[in-house]
C-alpha positions as CSV (number, residue, x, y, z in Angstrom):
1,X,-37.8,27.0,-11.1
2,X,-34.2,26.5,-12.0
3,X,-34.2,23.2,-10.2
4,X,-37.0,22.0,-11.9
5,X,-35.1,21.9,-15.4
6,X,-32.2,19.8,-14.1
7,X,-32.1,16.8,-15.8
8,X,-30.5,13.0,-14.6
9,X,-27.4,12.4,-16.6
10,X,-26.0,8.8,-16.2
11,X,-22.2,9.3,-15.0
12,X,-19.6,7.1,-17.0
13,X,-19.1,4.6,-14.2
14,X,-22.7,3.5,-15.2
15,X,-22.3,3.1,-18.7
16,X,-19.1,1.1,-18.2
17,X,-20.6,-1.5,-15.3
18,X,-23.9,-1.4,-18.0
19,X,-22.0,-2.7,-20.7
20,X,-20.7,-5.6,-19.0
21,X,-22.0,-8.7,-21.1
22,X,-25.2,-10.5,-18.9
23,X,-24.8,-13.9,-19.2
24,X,-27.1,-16.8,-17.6
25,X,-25.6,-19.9,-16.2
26,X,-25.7,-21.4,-19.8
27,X,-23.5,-18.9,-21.3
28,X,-26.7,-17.5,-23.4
29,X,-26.7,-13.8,-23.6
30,X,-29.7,-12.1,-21.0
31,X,-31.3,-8.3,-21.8
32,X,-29.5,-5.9,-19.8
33,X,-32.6,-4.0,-19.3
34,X,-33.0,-3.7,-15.7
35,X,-35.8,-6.1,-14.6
36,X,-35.0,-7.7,-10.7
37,X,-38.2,-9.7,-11.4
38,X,-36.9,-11.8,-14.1
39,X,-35.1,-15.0,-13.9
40,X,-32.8,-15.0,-16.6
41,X,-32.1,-11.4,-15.3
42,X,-31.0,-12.9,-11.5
43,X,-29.1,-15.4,-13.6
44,X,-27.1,-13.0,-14.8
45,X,-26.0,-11.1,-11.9
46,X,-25.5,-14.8,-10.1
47,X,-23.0,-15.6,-12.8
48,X,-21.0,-12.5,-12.3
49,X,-21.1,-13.5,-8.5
50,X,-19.8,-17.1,-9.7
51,X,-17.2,-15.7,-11.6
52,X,-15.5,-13.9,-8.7
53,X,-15.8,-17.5,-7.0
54,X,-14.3,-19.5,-9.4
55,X,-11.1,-16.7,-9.2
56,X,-10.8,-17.6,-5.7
57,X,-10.6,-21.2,-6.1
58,X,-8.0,-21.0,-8.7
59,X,-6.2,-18.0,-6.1
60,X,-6.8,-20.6,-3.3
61,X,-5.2,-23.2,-5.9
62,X,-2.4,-21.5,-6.8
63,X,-1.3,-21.1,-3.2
64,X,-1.5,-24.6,-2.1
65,X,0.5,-25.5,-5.0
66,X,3.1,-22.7,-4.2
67,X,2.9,-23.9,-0.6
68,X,3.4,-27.3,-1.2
69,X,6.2,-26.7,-3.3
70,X,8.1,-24.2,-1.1
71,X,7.6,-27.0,1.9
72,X,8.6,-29.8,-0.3
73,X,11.7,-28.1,-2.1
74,X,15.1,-28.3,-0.1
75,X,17.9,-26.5,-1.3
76,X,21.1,-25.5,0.3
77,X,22.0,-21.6,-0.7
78,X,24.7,-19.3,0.0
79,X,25.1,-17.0,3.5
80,X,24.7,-14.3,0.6
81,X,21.9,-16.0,-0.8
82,X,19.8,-16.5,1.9
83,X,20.3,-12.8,3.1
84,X,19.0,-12.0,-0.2
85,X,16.4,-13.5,0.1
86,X,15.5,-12.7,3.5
87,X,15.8,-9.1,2.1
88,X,13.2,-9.7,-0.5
89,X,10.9,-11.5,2.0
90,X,10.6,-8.9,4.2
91,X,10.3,-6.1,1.2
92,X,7.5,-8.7,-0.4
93,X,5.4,-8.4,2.8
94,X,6.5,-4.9,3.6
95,X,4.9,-4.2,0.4
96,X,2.0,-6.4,0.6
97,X,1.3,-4.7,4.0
98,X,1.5,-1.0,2.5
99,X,-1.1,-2.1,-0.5
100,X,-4.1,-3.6,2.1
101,X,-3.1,-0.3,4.3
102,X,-4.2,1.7,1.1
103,X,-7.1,-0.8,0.1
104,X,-8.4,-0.1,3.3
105,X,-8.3,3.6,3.1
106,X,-9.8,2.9,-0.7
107,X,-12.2,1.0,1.6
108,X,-13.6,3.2,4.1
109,X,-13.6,6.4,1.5
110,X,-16.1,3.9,-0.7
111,X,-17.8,2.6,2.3
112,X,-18.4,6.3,3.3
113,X,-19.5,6.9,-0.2
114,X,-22.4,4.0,0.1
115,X,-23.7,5.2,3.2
116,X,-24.3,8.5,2.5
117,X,-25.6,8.0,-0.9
118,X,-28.1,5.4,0.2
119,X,-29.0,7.6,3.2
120,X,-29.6,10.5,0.6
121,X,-32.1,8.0,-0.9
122,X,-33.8,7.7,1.8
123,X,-34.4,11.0,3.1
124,X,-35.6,11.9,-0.6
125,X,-38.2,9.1,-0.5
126,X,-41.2,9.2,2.3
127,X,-41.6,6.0,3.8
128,X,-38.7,3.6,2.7
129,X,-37.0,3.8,5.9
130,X,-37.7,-0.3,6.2
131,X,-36.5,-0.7,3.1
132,X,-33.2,0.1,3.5
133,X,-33.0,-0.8,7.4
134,X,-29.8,-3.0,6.3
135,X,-27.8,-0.4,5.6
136,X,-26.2,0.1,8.9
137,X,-25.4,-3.7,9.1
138,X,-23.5,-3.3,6.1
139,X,-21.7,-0.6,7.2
140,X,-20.5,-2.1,10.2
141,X,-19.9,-5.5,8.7
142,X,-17.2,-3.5,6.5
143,X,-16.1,-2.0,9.1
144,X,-15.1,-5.1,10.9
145,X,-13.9,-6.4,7.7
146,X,-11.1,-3.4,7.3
147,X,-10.5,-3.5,11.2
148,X,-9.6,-7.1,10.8
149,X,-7.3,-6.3,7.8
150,X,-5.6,-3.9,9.8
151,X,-4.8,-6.6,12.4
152,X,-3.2,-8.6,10.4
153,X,-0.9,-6.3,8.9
154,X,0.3,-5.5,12.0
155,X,0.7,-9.0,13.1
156,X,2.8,-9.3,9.8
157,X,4.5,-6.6,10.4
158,X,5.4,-7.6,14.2
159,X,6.1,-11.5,13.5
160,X,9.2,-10.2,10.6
161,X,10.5,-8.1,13.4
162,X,10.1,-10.0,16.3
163,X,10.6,-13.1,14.4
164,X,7.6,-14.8,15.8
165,X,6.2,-17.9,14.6
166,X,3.6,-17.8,16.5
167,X,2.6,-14.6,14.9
168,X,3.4,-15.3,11.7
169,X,1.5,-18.1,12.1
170,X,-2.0,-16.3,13.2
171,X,-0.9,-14.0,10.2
172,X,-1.1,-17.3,7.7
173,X,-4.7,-17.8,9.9
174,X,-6.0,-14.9,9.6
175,X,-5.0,-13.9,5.9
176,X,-6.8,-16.8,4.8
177,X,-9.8,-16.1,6.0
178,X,-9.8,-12.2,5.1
179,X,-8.9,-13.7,1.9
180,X,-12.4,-15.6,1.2
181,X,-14.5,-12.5,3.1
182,X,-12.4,-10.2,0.2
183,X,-13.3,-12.4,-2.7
184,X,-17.0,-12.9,-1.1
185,X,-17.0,-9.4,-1.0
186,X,-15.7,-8.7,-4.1
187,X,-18.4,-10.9,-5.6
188,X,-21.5,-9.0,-3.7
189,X,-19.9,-5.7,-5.2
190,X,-19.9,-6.6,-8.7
191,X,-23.5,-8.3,-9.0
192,X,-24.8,-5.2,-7.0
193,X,-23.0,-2.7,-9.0
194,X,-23.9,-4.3,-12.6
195,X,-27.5,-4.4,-11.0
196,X,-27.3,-0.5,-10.1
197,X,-25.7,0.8,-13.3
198,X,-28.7,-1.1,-15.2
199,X,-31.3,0.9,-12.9
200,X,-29.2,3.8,-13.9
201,X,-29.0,4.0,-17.2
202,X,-32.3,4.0,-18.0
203,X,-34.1,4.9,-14.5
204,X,-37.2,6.2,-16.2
205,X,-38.0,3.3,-18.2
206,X,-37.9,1.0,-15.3
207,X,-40.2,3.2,-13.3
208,X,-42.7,3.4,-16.2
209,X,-42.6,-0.1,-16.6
210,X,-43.5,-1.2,-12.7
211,X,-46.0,1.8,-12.4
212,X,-48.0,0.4,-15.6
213,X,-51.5,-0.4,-14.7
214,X,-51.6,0.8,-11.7
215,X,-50.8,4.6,-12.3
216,X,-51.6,6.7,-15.2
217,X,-49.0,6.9,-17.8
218,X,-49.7,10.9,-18.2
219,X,-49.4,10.9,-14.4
220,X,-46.0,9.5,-14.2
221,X,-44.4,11.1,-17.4
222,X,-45.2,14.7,-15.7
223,X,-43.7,14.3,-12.0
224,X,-40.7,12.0,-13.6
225,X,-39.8,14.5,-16.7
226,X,-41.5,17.4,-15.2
227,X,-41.5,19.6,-18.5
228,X,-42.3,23.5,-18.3
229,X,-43.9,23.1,-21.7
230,X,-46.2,20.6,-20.4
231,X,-49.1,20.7,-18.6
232,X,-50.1,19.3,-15.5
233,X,-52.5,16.4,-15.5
234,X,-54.7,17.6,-12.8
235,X,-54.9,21.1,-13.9
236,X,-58.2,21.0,-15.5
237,X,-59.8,19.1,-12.6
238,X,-58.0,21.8,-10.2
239,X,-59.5,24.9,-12.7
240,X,-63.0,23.4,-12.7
241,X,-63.1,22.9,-8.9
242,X,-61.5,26.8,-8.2
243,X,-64.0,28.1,-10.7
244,X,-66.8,25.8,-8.9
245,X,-66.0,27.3,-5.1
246,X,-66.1,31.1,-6.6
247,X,-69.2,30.4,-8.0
248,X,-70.3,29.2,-4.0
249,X,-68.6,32.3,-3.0
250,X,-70.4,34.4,-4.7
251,X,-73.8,33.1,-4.4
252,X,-73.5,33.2,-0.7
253,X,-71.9,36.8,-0.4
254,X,-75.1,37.8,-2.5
255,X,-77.8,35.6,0.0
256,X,-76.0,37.3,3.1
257,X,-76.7,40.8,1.2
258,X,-80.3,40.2,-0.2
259,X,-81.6,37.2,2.1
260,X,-80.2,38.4,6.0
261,X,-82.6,41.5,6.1
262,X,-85.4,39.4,5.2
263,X,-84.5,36.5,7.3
264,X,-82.4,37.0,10.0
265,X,-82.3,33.7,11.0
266,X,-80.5,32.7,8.1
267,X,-77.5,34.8,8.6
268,X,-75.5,32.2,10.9
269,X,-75.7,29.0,8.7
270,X,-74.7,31.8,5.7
271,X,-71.7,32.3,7.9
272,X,-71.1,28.8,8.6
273,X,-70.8,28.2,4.9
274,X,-69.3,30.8,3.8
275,X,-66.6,30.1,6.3
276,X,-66.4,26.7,4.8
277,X,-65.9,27.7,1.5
278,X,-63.0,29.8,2.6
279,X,-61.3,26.9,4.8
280,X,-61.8,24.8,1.0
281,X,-60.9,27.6,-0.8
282,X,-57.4,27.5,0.8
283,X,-56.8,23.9,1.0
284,X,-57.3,23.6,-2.5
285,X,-54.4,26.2,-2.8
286,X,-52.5,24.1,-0.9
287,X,-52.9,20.8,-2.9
288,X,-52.5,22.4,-6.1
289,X,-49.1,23.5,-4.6
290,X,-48.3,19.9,-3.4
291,X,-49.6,18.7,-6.6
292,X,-47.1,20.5,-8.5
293,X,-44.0,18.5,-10.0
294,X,-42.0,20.7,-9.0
295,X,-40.9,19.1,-5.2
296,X,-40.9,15.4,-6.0
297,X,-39.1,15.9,-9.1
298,X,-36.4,17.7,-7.1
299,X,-36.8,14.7,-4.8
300,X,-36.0,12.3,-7.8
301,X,-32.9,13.7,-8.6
302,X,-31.9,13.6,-5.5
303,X,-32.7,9.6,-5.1
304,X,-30.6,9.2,-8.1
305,X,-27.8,11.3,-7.2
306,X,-27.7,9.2,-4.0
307,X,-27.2,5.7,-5.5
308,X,-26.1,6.2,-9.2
309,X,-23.1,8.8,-7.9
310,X,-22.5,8.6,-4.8
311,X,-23.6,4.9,-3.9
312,X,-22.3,3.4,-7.5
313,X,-19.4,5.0,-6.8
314,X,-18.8,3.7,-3.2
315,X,-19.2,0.0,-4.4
316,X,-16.9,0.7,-7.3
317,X,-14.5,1.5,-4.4
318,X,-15.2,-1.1,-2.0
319,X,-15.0,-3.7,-5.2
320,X,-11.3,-2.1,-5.1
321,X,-10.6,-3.0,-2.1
322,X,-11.8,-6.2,-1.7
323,X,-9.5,-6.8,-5.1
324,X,-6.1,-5.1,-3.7
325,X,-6.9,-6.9,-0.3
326,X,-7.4,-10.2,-1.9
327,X,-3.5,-9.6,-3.7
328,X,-1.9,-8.2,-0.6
329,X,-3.1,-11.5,1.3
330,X,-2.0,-13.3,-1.2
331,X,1.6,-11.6,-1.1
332,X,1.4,-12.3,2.5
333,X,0.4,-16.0,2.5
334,X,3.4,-16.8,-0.2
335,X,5.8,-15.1,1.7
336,X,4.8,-16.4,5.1
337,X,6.3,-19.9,4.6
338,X,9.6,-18.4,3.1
339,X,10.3,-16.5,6.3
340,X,9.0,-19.4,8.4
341,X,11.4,-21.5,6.7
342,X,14.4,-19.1,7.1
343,X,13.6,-18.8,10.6
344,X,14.2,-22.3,11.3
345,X,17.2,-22.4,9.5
346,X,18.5,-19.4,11.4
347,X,17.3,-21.3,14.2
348,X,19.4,-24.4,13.0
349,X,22.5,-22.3,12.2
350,X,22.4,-20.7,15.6
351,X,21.9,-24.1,18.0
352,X,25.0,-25.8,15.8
353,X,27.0,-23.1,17.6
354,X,29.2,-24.6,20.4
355,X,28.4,-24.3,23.8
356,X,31.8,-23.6,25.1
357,X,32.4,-20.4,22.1
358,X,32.9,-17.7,24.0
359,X,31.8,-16.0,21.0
360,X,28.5,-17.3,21.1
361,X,25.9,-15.0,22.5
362,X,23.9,-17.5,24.1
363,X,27.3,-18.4,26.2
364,X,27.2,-14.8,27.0
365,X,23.9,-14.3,28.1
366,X,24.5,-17.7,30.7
367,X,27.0,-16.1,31.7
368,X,25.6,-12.9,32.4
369,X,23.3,-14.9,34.2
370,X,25.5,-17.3,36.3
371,X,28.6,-15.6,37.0
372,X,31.6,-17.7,38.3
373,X,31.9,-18.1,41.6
374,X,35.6,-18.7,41.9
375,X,38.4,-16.4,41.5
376,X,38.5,-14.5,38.3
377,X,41.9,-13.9,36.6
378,X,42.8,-11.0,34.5
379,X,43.0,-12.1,30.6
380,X,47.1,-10.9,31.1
381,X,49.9,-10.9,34.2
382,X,52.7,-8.3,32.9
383,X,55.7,-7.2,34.4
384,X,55.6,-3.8,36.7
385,X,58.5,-1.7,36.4
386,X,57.8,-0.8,39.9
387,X,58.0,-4.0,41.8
388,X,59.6,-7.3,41.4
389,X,59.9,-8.2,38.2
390,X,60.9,-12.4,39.7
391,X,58.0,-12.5,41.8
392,X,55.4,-12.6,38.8
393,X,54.4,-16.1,38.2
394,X,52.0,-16.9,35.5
395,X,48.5,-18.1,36.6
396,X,47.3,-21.2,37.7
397,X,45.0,-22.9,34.7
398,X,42.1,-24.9,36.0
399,X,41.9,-27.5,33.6
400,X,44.5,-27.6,30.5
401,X,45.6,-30.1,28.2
402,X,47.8,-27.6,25.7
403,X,51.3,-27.4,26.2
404,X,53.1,-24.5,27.8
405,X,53.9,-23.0,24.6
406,X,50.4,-22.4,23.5
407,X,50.1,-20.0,26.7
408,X,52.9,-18.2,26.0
409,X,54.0,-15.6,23.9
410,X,57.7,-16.5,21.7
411,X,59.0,-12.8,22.6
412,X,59.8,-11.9,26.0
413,X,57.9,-8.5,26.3
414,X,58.1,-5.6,28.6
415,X,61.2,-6.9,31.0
416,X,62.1,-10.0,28.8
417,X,59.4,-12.4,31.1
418,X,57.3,-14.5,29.4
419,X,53.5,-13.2,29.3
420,X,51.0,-15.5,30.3
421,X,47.2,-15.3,28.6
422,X,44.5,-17.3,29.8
423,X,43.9,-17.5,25.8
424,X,42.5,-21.5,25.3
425,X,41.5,-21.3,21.5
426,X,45.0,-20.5,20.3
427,X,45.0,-23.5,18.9
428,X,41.4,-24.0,17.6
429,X,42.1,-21.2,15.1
430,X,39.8,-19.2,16.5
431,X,39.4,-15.3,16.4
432,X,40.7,-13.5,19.5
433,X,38.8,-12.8,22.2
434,X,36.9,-9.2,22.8
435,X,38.6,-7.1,24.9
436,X,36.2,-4.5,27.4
437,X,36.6,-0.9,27.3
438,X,38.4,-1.4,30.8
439,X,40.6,-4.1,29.8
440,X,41.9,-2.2,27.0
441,X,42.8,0.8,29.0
442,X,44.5,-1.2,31.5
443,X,46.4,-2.9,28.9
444,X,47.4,0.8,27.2
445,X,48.4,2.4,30.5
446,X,50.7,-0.4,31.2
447,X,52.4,-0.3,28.2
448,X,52.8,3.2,27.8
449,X,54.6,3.1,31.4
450,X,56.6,0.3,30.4
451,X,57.5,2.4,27.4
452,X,59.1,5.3,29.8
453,X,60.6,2.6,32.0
454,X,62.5,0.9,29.3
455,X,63.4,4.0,27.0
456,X,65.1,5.7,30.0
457,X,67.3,2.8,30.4
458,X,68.4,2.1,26.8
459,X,68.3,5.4,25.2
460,X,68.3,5.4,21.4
């Protein structure tokens, strides 16, 4: 009985999307009475569909003129400045990447929200199951679409760390065309929503309108508002056939009583009837019980509460994410050529390196690679306090142009003998050469002894 008095109140949501103005395709205002029938009605929700497609041509504008003008504009910055703006690259689509993550969590939460609203539609209504057979393909199809957003975040994500043009390149791909399915989507969402939340807001009257001629106003009033005060519109037609089966009962139980003695014959058919009576009797119970507006009101509700709340809702969500996926993309697609471009000037900077730098880390890793096969000599010959200190002789260079002096220190250290280093960018003002872990130690342990040699000779 309780359930029975609960009555359909349209949710805010509804009455916002509602009072969007309905305009046709001449800019004349349309009733925003919910009619799908009507032209000027399916003008109006075309033109809301339009609108989302003219903000994706000016979106697809605006990024071929940023594009053009980030390929066309050549500009020599700053080591500072380009790490800057390398920085803010990578934080732009680090960003970028963070807001279509959470517009695809907005996304499945709203896409969850449509299913099961539309599914509680259709287990509240008997035979609509074909109706709404589509619903599973649109479940998947956003599915796909959030898979495929997902994918390219994580190709974003890989090409700025792997510094892959190949993948930011598939990145610029695929971004473009999850940016149209985003607007297209965008644009299904909002003439579907606006469509819903004019069903919503005034259910009743819509119902009442499309039953008109075909089912009893009184009829449709009592299982739609289903009012204890009121009465049921079968009820008298129920009463007069209850009271006309007692009447049968009793005229039979009085012929079994008064007629079977005098005709015995009679007593089976009696039987038969009065058995029928009964069976009628009890089927009439049970369609004044089905009859009652009780059950499909409850039913009613529960439609509504399936697409105004939970389904309304779940477009207004997916309409979210179709709008934060559509900026994120964008992000993503204006940022793409600035790393692209900084990558080829890194890649510029780094192949204007000489080949014969030993600091250059390409000339390491050929080395690495192709080790010399003749005889290596240590980076330094010193004098041993042990041995000879006359049969050290510097070693032989390969090939060398620079004078002696280059290769020779001015001081005579440890034993007053020149030191020899195999040191050829003295003289190109270049930094010293790394020295290995092993090098070093070697170089500290012969120091230190020459240290003890020469302090216990010339005491202080």
């Amino acid at each position: 009985m309780q359930a029975a008095r609960v009555e359909y109140i349209a949710p805010w949501w509804v009455v916002w999307l509602h009072s969007v103005p309905h305009l046709g395709l001449r800019l004349q205002p349309v009733d925003s009475t919910f009619s799908p029938g009507d032209e000027s009605y399916q003008e109006s929700l075309l033109f809301l569909a339009l609108v989302a497609a003219v903000c994706l041509g000016l979106n697809l504008i605006f990024l071929a003129a940023y594009l053009v003008g980030v390929c066309c504009c050549r500009q020599e910055d700053a080591a500072q400045t380009k790490q800057r703006q390398s920085c803010c690259i990578t934080w732009t689509a680090v960003v970028a990447g963070l807001v279509c993550c959470a517009a695809v969590g907005v996304g499945f939460y709203g896409n969850s929200e449509t299913n099961d609203g539309v599914y509680q539609l259709m287990y509240s209504l008997e035979d609509a199951n074909h109706t709404f057979s589509g619903i599973d393909a649109l479940w998947l199809s956003y599915l796909l679409l959030f898979i495929l957003d997902l994918v390219i975040c994580l190709m974003a994500c890989l090409g700025l760390a792997k510094r892959s043009k190949c993948l930011l390149a598939s990145m610029l791909c695929c971004g473009a065309l999850s940016l149209l399915f985003s607007w297209a989507s965008l644009a299904a969402d909002a003439a579907v929503a606006v469509g819903t939340s004019d069903f919503c807001v005034a259910p009743d009257t819509f119902i009442l309108n499309i039953t008109e001629g075909q089912i009893s106003t009184e009829v449709t009033r009592y299982y739609l508002y289903c009012s204890q005060s009121g009465s049921s519109p079968f009820q008298q037609t129920l009463t007069t056939f209850q009271r006309a089966l007692t009447t049968m009962q009793i005229q039979i139980a009085g012929l079994l009583q008064f007629a079977v003695p005098l005709f015995s014959t009679a007593e089976k058919d009696l039987l038969a009837i009065q058995l029928l009576l009964n069976s009628s009797e009890s089927s009439l119970h049970q369609l004044t019980a089905m009859l009652d507006c009780r059950g499909l009101h409850k039913d009613y509700l529960d439609a509504l509460t399936g697409v105004c709340y939970d389904g309304l809702q779940g477009l207004l969500y997916l309409g979210l994410f179709s709008l934060l996926a559509a900026l994120a993309f964008s992000t993503m697609i204006c940022a793409g050529p600035r790393a692209w471009k900084h990558f080829t000037t890194r890649n510029r900077d780094y192949n204007d390196i000489d080949d014969d730098d030993p600091f250059n880390p390409q000339a390491w890793r050929m080395a690495a690679h192709n080790p010399p096969r003749g005889q290596l000599h240590s980076f330094c010959s010193y004098s041993s306090g042990l041995g000879s200190q006359t049969s050290l002789q510097p070693p032989a260079q390969t090939i060398s142009n620079a004078p002696v002096s280059e290769y020779m220190n001015q001081a005579m250290l440890f034993g007053r003998n020149p030191r020899y280093e195999n040191v050829p960018l003295i003289g190109r003002a270049s930094p010293p050469p790394t020295y290995s872990p092993s090098m070093r130690a070697t170089y500290l342990s012969v120091a230190d002894e020459h240290l003890r040699h020469y302090g216990n000779q010339f005491p202080a």
